[in-house]
N, CA, C and O atoms as CSV, one atom per row, in Angstrom:
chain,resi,resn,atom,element,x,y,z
A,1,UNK,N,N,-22.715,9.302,-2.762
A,1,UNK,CA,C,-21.740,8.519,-2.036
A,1,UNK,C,C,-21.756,7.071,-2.549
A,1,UNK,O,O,-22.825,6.461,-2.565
A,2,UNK,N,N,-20.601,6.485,-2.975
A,2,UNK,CA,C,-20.960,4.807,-3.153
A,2,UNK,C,C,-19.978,4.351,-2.293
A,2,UNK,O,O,-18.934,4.763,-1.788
A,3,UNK,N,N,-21.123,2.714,-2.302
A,3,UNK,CA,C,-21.224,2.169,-1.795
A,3,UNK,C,C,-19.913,1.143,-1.587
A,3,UNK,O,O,-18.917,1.145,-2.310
A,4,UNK,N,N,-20.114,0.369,-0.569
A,4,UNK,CA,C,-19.134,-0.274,-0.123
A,4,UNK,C,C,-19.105,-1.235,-0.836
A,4,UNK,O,O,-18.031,-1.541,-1.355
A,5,UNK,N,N,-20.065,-1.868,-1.035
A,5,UNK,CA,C,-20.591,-3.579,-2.086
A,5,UNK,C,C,-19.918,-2.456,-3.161
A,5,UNK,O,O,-18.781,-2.521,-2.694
A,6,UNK,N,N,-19.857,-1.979,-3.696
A,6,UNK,CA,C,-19.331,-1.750,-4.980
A,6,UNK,C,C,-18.750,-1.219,-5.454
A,6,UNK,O,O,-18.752,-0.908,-6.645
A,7,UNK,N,N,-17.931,-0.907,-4.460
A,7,UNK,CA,C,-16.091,-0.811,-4.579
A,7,UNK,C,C,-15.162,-1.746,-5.306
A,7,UNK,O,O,-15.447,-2.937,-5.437
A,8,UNK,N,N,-14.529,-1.445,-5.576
A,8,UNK,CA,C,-13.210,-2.806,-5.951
A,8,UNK,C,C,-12.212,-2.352,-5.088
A,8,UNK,O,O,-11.792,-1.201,-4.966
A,9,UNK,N,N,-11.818,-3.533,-4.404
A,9,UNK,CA,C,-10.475,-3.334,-3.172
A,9,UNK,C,C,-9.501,-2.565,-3.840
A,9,UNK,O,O,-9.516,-2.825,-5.043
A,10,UNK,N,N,-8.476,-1.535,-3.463
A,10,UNK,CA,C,-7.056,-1.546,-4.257
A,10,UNK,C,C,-6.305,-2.281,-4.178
A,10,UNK,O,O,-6.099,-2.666,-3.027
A,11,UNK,N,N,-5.471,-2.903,-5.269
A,11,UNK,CA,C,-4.513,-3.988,-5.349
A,11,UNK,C,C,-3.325,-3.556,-4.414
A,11,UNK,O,O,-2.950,-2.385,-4.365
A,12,UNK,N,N,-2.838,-4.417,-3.782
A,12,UNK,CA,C,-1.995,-4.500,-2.939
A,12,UNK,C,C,-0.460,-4.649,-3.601
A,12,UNK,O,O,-0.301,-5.646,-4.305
A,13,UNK,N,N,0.417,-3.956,-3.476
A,13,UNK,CA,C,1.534,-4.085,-3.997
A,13,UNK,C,C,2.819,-4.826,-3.765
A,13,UNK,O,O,3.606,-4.002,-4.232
A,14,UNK,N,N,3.419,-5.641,-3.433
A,14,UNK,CA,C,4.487,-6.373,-3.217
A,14,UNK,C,C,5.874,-6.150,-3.649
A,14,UNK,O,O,6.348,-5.883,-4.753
A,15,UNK,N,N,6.451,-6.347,-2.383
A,15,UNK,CA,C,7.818,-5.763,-2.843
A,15,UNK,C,C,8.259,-7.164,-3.066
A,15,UNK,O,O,7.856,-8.109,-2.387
A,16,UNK,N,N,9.416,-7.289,-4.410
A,16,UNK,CA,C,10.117,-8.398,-5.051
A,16,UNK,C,C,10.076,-9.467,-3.884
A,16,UNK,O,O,9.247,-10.374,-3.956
A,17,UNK,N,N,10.841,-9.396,-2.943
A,17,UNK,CA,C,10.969,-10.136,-1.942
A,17,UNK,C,C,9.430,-11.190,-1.565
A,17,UNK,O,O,9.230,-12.403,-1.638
A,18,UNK,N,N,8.705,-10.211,-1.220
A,18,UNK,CA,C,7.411,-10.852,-0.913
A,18,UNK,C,C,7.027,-11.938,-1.938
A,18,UNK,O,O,6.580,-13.057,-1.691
A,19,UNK,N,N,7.293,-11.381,-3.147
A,19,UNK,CA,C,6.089,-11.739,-4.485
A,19,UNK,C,C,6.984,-13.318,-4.652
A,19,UNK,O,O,6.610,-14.475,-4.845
A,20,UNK,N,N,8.577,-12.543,-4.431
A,20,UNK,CA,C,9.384,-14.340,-4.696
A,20,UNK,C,C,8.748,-15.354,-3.658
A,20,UNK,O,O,8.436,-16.505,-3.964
A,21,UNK,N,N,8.584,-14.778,-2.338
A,21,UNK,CA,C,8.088,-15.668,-1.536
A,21,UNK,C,C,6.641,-16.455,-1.190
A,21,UNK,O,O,6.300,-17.352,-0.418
A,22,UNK,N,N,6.145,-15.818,-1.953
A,22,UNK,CA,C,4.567,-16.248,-2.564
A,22,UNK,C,C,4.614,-17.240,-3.720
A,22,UNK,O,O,3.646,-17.987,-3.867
A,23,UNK,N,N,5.531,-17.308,-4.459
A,23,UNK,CA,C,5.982,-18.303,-5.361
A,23,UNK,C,C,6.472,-19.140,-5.354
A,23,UNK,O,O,6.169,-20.076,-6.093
A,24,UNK,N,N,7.554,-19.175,-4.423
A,24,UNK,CA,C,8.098,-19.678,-4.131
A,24,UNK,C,C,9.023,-20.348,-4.905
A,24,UNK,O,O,9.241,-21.553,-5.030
A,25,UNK,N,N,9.872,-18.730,-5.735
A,25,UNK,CA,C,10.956,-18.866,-7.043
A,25,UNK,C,C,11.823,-18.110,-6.273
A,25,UNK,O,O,11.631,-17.746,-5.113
A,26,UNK,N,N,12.916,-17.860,-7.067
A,26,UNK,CA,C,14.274,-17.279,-6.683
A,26,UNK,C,C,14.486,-16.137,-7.243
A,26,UNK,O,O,13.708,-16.371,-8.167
A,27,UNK,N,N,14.943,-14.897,-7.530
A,27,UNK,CA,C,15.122,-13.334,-7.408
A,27,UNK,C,C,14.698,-13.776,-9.444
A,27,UNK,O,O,13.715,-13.362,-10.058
A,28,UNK,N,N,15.775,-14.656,-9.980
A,28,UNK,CA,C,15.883,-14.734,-11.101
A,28,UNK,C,C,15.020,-15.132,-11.889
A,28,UNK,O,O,14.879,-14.593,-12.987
A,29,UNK,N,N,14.250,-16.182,-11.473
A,29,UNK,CA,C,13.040,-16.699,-12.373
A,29,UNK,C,C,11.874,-15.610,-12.267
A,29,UNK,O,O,11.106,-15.359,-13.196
A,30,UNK,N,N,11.841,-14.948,-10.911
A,30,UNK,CA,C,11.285,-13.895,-10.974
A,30,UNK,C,C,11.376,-12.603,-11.945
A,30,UNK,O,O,10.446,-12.190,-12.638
A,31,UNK,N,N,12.693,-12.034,-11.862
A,31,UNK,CA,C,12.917,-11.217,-13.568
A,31,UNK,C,C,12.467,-11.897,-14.674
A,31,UNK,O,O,11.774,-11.450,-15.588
A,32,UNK,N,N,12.944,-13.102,-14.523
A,32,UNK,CA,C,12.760,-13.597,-16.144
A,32,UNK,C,C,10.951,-13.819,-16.861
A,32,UNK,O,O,10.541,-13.998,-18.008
A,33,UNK,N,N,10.109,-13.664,-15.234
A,33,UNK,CA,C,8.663,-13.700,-16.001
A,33,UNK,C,C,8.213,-12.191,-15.897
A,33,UNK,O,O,7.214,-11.877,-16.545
A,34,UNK,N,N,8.921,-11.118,-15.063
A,34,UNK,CA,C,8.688,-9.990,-15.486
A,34,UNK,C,C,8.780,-9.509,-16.383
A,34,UNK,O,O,8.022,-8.607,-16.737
A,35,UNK,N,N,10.126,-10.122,-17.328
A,35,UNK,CA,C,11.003,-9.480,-18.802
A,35,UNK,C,C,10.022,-10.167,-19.848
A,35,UNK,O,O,9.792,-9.736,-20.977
A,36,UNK,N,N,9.469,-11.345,-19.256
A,36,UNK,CA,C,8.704,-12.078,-20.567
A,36,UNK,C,C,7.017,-12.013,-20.102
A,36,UNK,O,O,6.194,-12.910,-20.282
A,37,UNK,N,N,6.740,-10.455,-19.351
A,37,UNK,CA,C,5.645,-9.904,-19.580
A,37,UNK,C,C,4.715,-11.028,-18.540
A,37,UNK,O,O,3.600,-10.657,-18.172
A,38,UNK,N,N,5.070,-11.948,-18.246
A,38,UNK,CA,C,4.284,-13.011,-17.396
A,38,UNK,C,C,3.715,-12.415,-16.220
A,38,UNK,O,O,2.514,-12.477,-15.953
A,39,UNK,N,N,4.808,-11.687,-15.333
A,39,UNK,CA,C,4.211,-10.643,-13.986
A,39,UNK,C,C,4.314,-9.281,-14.904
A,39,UNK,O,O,4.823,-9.138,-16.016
A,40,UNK,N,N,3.572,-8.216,-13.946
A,40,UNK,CA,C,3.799,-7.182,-14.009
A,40,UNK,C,C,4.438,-6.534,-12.811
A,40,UNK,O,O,4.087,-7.018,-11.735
A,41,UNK,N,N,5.327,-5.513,-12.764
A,41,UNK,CA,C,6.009,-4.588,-11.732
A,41,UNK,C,C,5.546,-3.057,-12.371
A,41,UNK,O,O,5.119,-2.584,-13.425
A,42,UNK,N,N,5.887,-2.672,-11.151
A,42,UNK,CA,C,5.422,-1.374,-11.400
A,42,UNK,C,C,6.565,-0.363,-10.260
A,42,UNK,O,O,6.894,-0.810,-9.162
A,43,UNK,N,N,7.041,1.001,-10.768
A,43,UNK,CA,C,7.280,1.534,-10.617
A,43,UNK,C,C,7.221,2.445,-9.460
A,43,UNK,O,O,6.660,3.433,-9.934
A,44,UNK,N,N,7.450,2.674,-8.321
A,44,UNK,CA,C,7.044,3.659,-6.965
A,44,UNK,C,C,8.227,4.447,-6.928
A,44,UNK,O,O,9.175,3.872,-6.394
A,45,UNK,N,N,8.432,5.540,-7.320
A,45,UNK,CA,C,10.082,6.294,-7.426
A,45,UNK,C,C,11.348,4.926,-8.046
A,45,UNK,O,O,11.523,4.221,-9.039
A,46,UNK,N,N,12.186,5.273,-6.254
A,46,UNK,CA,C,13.263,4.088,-7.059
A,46,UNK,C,C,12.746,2.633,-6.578
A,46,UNK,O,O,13.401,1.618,-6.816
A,47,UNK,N,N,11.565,2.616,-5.908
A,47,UNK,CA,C,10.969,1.410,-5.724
A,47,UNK,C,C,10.171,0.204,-6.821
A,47,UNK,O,O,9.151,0.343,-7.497
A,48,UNK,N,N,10.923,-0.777,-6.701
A,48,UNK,CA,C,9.794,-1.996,-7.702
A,48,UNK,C,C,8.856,-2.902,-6.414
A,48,UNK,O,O,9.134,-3.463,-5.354
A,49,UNK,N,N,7.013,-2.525,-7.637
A,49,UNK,CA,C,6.608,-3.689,-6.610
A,49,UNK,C,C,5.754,-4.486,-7.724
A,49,UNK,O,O,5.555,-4.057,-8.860
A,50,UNK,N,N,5.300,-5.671,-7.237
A,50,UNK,CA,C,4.757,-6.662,-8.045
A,50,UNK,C,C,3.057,-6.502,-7.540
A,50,UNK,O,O,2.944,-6.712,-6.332
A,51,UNK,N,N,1.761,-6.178,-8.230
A,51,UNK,CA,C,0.589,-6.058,-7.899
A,51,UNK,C,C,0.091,-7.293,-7.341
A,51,UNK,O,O,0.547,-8.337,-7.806
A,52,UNK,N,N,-0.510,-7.330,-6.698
A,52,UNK,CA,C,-1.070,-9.057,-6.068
A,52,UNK,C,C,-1.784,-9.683,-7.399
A,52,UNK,O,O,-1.771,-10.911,-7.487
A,53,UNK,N,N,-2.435,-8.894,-8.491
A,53,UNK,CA,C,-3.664,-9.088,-9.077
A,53,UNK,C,C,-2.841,-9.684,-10.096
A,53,UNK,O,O,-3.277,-10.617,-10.771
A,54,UNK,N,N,-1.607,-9.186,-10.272
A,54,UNK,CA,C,-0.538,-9.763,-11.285
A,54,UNK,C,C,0.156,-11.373,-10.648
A,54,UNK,O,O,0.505,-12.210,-11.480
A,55,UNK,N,N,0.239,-11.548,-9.769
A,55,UNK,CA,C,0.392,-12.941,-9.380
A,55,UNK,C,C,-0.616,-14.139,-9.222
A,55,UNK,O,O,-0.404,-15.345,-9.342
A,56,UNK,N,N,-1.907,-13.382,-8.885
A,56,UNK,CA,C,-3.428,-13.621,-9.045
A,56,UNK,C,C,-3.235,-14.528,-10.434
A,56,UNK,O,O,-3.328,-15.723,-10.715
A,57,UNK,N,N,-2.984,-13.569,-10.988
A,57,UNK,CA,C,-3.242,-14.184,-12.771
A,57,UNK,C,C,-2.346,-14.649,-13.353
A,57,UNK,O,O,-2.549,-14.951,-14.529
A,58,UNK,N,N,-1.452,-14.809,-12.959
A,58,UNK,CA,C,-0.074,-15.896,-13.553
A,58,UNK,C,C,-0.518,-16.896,-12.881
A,58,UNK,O,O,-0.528,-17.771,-13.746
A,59,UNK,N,N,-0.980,-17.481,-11.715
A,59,UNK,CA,C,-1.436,-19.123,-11.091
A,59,UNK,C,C,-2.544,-19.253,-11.669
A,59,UNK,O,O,-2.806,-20.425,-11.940
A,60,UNK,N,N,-3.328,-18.481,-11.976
A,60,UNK,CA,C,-4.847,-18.867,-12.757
A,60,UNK,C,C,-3.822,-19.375,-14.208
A,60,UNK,O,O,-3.688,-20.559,-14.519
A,61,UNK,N,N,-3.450,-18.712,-14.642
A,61,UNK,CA,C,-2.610,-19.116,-16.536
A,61,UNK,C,C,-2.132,-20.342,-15.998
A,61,UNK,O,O,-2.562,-21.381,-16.499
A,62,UNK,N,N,-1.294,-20.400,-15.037
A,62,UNK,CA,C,-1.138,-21.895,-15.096
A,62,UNK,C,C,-1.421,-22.905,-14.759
A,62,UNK,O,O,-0.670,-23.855,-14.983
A,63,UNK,N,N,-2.668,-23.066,-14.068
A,63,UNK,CA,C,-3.715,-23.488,-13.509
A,63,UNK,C,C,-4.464,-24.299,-14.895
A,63,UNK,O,O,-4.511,-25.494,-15.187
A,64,UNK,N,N,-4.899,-23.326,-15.439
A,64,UNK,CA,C,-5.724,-23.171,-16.561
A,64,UNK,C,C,-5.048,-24.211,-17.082
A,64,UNK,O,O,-5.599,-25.302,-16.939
A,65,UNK,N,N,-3.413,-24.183,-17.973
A,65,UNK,CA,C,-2.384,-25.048,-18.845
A,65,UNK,C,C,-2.295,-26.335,-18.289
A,65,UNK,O,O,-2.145,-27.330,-18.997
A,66,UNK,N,N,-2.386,-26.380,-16.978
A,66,UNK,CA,C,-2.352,-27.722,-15.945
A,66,UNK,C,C,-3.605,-28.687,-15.772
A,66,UNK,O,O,-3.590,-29.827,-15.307
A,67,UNK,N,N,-4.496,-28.096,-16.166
A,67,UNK,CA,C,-5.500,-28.517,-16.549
A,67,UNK,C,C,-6.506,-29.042,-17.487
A,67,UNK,O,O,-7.625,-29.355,-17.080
């Protein structure tokens, strides 16, 4: 059986809406860092969602550049 300490959470998925509102960008700048590989989306049938771990790491990249 393992353990709880050493699990990794599952990433939480976000629907467009959310992920724009965590950014606090608009539907479009949002495509445009999906198309240029910046976020990732992912596929659920006819559903798109954005991974948290993928927004995680686009503010760290620019964090990082800002710094």
């Amino acid at each position: 059986m393992q353990s709880l300490q050493n699990s990794t959470p599952p990433d939480v998925l976000l629907r467009l809406i959310d992920a724009q509102g965590q950014l606090k960008i608009g539907e479009t700048k949002l495509r445009e860092l999906i198309k240029s590989g910046d976020l990732i989306m992912v596929k659920i049938g006819s559903n798109s969602r954005i991974p948290q771990s993928s927004i995680t790491s686009l503010i760290q990249r620019l964090s990082n550049r800002a710094a």
